[in-house]
N, CA, C and O of each residue as an XYZ file, in Angstrom:
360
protein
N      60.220    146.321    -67.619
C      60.677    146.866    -66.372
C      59.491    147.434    -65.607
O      58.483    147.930    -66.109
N      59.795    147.269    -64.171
C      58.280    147.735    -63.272
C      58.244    149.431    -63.159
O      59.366    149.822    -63.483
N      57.791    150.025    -62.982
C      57.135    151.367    -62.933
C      58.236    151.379    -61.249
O      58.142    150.550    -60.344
N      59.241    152.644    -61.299
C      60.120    152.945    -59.993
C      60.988    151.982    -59.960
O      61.650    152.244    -58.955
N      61.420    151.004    -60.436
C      62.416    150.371    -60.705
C      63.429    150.904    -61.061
O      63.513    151.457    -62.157
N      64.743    150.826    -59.910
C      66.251    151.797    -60.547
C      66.726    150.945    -61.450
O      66.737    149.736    -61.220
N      67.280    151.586    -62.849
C      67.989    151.132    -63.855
C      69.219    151.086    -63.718
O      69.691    150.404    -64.627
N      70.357    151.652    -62.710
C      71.373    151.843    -62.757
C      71.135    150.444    -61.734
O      70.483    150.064    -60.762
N      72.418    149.886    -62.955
C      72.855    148.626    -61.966
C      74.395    149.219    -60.655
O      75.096    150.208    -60.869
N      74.516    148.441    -59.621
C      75.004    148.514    -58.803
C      76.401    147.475    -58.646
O      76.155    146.268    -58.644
N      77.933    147.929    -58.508
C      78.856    147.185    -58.996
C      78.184    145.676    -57.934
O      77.204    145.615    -57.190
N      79.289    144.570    -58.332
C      78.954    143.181    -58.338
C      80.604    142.568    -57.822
O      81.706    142.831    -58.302
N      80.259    141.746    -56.763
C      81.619    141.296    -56.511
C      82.400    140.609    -57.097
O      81.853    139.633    -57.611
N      83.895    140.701    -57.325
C      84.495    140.130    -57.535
C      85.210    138.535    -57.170
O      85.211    138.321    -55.958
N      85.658    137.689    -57.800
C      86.427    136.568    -56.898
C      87.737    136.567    -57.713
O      87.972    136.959    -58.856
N      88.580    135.956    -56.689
C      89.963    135.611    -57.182
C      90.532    135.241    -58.202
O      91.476    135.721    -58.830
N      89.458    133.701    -58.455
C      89.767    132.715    -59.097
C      88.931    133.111    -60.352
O      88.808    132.197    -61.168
N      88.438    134.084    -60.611
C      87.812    134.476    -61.893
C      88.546    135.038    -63.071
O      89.708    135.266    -62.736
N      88.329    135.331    -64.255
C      88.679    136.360    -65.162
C      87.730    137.007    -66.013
O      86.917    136.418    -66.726
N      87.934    138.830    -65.857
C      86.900    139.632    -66.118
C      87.373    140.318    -67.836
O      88.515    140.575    -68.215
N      86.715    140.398    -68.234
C      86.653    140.836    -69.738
C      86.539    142.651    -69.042
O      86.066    142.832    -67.920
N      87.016    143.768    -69.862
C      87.421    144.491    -68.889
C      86.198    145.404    -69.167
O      86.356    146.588    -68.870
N      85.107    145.068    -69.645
C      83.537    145.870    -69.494
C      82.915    145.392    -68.330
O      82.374    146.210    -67.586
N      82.902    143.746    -67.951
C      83.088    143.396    -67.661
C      83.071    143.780    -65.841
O      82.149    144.036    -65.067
N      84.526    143.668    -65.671
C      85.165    144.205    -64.662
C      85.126    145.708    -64.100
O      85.275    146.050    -62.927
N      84.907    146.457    -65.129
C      84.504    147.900    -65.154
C      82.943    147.911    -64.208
O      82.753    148.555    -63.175
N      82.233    147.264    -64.709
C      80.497    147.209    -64.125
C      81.030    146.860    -62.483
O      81.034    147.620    -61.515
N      81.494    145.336    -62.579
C      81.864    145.040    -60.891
C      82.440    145.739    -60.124
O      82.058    145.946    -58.972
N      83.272    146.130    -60.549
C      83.841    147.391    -59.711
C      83.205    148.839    -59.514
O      83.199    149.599    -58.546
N      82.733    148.921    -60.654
C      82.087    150.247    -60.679
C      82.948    151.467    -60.837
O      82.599    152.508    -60.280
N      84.507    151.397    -61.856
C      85.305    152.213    -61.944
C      84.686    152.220    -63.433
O      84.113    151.355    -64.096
N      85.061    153.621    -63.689
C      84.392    153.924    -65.142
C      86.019    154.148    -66.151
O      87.125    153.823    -65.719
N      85.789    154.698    -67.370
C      86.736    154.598    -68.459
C      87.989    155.604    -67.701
O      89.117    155.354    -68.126
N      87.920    156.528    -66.804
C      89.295    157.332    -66.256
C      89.489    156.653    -65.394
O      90.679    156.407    -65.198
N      88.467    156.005    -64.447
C      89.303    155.383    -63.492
C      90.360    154.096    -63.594
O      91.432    154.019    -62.994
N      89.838    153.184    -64.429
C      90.645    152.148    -64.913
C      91.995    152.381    -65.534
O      93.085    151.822    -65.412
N      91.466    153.591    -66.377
C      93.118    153.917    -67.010
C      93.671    154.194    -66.092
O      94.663    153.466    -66.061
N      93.655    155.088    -64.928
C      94.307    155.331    -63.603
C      94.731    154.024    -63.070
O      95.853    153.591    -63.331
N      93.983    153.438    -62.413
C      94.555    151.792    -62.144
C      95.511    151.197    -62.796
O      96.372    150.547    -62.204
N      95.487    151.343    -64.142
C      96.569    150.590    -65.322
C      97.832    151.409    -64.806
O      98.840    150.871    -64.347
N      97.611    153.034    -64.965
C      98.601    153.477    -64.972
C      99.766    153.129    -63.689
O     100.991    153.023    -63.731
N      98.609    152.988    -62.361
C      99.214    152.758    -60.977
C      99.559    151.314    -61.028
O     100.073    151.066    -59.937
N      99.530    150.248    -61.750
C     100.041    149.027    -61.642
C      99.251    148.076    -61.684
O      99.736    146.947    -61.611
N      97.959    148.214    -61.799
C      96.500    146.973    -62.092
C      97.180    146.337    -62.872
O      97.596    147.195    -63.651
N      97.700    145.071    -63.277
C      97.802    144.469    -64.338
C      96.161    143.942    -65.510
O      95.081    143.392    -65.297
N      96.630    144.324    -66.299
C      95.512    143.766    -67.650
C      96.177    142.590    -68.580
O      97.393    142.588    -68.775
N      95.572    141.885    -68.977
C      96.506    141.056    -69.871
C      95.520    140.349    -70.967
O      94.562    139.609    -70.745
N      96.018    140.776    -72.153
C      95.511    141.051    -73.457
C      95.711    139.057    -73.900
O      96.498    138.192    -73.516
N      94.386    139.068    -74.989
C      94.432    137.656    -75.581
C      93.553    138.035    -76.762
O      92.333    138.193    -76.732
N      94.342    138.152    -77.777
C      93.520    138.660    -79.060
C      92.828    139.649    -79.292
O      91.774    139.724    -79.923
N      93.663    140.759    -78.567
C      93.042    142.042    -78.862
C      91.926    142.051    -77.873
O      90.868    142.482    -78.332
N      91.908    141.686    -76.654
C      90.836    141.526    -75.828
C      91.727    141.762    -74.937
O      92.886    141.347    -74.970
N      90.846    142.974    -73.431
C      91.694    143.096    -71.964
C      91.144    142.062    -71.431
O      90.452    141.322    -72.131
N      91.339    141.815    -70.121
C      91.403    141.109    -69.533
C      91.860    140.684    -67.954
O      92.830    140.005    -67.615
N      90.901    141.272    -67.174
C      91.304    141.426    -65.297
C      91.280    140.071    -64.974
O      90.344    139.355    -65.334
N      92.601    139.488    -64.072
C      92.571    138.157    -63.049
C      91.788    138.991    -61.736
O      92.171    140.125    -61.448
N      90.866    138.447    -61.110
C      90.595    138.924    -59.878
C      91.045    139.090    -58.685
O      90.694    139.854    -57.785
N      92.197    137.978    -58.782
C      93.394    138.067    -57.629
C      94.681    139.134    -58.560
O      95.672    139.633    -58.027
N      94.513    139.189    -59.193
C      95.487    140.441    -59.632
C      94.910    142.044    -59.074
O      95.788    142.814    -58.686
N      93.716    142.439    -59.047
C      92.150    143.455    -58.669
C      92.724    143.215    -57.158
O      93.044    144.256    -56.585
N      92.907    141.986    -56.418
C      92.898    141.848    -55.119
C      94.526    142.751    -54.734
O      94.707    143.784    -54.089
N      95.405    141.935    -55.369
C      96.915    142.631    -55.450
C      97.566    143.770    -55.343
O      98.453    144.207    -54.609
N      96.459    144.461    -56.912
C      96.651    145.819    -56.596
C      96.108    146.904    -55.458
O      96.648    147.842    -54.872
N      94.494    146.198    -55.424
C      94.469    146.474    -53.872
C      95.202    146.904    -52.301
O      95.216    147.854    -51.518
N      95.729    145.643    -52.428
C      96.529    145.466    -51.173
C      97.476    146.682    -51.104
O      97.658    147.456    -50.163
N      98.365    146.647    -53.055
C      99.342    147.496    -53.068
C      99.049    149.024    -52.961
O      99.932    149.808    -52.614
N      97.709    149.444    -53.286
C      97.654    151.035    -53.653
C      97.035    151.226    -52.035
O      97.510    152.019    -51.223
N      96.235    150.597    -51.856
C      95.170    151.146    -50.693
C      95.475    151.438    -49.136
O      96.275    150.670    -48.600
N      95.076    152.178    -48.579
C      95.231    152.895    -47.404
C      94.196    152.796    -46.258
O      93.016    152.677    -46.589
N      94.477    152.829    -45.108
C      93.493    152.902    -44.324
C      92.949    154.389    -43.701
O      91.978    154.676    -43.000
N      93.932    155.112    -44.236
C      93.679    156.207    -43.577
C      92.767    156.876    -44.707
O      92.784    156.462    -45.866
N      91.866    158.080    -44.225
C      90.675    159.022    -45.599
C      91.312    159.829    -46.369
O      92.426    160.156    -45.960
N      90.961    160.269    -47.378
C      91.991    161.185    -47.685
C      91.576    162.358    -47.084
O      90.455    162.736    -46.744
N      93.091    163.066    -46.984
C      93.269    164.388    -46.564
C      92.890    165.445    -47.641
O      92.220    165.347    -48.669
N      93.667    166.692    -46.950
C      93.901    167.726    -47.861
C      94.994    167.673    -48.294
O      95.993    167.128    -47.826
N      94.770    168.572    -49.750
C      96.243    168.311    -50.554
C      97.058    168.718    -49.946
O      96.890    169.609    -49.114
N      98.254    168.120    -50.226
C      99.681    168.496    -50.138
C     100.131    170.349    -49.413
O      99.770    171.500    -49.661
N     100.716    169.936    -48.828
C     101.196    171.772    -48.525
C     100.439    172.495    -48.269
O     100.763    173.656    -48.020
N      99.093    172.067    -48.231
C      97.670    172.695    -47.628
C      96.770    172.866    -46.275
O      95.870    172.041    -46.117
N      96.928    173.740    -45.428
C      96.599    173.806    -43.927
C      94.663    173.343    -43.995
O      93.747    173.776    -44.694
N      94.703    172.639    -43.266
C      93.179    172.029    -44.124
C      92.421    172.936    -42.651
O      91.248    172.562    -42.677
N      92.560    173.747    -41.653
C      92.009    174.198    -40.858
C      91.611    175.862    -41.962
O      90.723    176.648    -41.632
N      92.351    176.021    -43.013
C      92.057    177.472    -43.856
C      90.896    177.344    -44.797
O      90.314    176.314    -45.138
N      90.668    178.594    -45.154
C      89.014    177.968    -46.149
C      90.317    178.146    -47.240
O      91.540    178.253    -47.155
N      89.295    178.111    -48.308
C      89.661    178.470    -49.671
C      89.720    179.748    -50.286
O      88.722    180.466    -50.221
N      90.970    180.226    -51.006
C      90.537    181.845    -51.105
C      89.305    182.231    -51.671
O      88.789    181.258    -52.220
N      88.707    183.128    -51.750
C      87.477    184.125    -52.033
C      86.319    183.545    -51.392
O      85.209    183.783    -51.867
N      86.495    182.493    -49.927
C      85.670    182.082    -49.330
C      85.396    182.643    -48.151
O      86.369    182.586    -47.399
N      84.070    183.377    -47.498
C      83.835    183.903    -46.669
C      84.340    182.620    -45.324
O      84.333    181.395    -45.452
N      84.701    183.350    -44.222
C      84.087    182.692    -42.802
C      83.173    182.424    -42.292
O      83.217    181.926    -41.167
């Protein structure tokens, strides 16, 4: 490796028509071990072949479509986002 060379690789795109082994798919995306379980939990499909996961990339695209928003996120719930936070000066 060259002298200032970043080691952290940078996620990698996905395609449709692919299938990701889910280390794999983890790197391309760049979701780490909580985030994926989050995804599973929200509806990512995985699909197992001998004890092996396993992402379709048009499935990655799917859930996409299904979870994602255009709008940023806000402030939480029931929360006036113009207030600080308590024990926070003005």
């Amino acid at each position: 490796m060259r002298s200032g060379e970043n080691t952290e690789q940078q996620p990698s795109l996905i395609a449709a028509n692919v299938t990701y082994g889910l280390d794999e798919f983890k790197h391309r995306t760049g979701l780490g071990d909580a985030g994926l379980r989050q995804a599973r939990r929200s509806g990512l499909k995985v699909r197992y072949v001998h004890n092996r996961g396993f992402v379709i990339g048009s499935d990655w695209f799917e859930y996409l479509e299904e979870k994602s928003t255009t709008n940023p996120p806000g402030p939480a719930e029931g929360q006036d986002p113009r207030r600080r936070s308590e024990g926070g000066e003005a």
